[in-house]
Short mmCIF file of the C-alpha atoms (twelve columns), coordinates in Angstrom:
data_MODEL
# 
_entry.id   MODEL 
# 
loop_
_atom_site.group_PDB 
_atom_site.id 
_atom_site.type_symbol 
_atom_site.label_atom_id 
_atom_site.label_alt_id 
_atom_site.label_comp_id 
_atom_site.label_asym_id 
_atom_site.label_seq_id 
_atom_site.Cartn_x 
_atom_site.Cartn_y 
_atom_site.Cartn_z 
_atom_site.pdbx_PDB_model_num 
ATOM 1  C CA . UNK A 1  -17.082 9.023   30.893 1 
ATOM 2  C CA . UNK A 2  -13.518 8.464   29.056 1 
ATOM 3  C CA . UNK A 3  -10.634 9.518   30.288 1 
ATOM 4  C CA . UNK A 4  -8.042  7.720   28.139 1 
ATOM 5  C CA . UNK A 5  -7.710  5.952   25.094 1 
ATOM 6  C CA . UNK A 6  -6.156  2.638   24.614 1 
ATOM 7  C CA . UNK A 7  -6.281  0.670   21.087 1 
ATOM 8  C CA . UNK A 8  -6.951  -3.233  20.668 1 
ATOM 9  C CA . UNK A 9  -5.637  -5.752  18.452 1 
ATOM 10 C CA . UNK A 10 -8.311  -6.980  16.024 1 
ATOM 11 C CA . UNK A 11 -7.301  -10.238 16.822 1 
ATOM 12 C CA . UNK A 12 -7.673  -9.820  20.466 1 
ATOM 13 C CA . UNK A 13 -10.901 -9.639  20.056 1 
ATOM 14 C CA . UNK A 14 -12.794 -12.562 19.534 1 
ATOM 15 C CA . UNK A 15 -16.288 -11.883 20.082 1 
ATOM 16 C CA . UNK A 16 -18.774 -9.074  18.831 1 
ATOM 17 C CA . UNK A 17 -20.019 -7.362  21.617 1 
ATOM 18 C CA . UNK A 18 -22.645 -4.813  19.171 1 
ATOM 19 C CA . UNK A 19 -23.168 -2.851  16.409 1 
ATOM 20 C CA . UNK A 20 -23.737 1.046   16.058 1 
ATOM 21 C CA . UNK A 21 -26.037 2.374   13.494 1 
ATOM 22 C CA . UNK A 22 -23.798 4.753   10.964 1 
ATOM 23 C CA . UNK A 23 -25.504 7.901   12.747 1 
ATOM 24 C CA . UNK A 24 -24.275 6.836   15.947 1 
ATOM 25 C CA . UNK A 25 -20.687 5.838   14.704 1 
ATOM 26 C CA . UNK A 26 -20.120 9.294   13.139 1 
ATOM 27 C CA . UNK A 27 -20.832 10.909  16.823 1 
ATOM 28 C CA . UNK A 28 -18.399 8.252   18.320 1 
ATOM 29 C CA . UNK A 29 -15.745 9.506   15.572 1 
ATOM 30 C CA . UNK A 30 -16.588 13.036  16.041 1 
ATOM 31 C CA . UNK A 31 -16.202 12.843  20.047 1 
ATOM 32 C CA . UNK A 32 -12.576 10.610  19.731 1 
ATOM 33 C CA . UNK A 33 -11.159 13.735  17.077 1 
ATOM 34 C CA . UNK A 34 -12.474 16.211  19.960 1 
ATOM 35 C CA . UNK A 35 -10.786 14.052  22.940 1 
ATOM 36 C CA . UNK A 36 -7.400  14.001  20.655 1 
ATOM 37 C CA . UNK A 37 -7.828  17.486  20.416 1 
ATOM 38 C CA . UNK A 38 -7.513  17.295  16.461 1 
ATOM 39 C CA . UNK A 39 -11.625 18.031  15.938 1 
ATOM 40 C CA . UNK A 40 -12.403 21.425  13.649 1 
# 
């Protein structure tokens, strides 16, 4: 479970850890709107 967001520098990263199918990315998206509160 999340309880807070934090955002990352692209270059901080320097390894892939996965990939999400595009299905699976749009429930990601729709669950970060809802925790923001900014979700229809």
């Amino acid at each position: 479970m999340v309880d807070k967001i934090t955002t990352v520098r692209r270059t901080s990263v320097q390894t892939r850890v996965g990939r999400l199918p595009a299905a699976l990315m749009v429930e990601v998206e729709r669950s970060v709107l809802t925790f923001l509160g900014v979700a229809d």
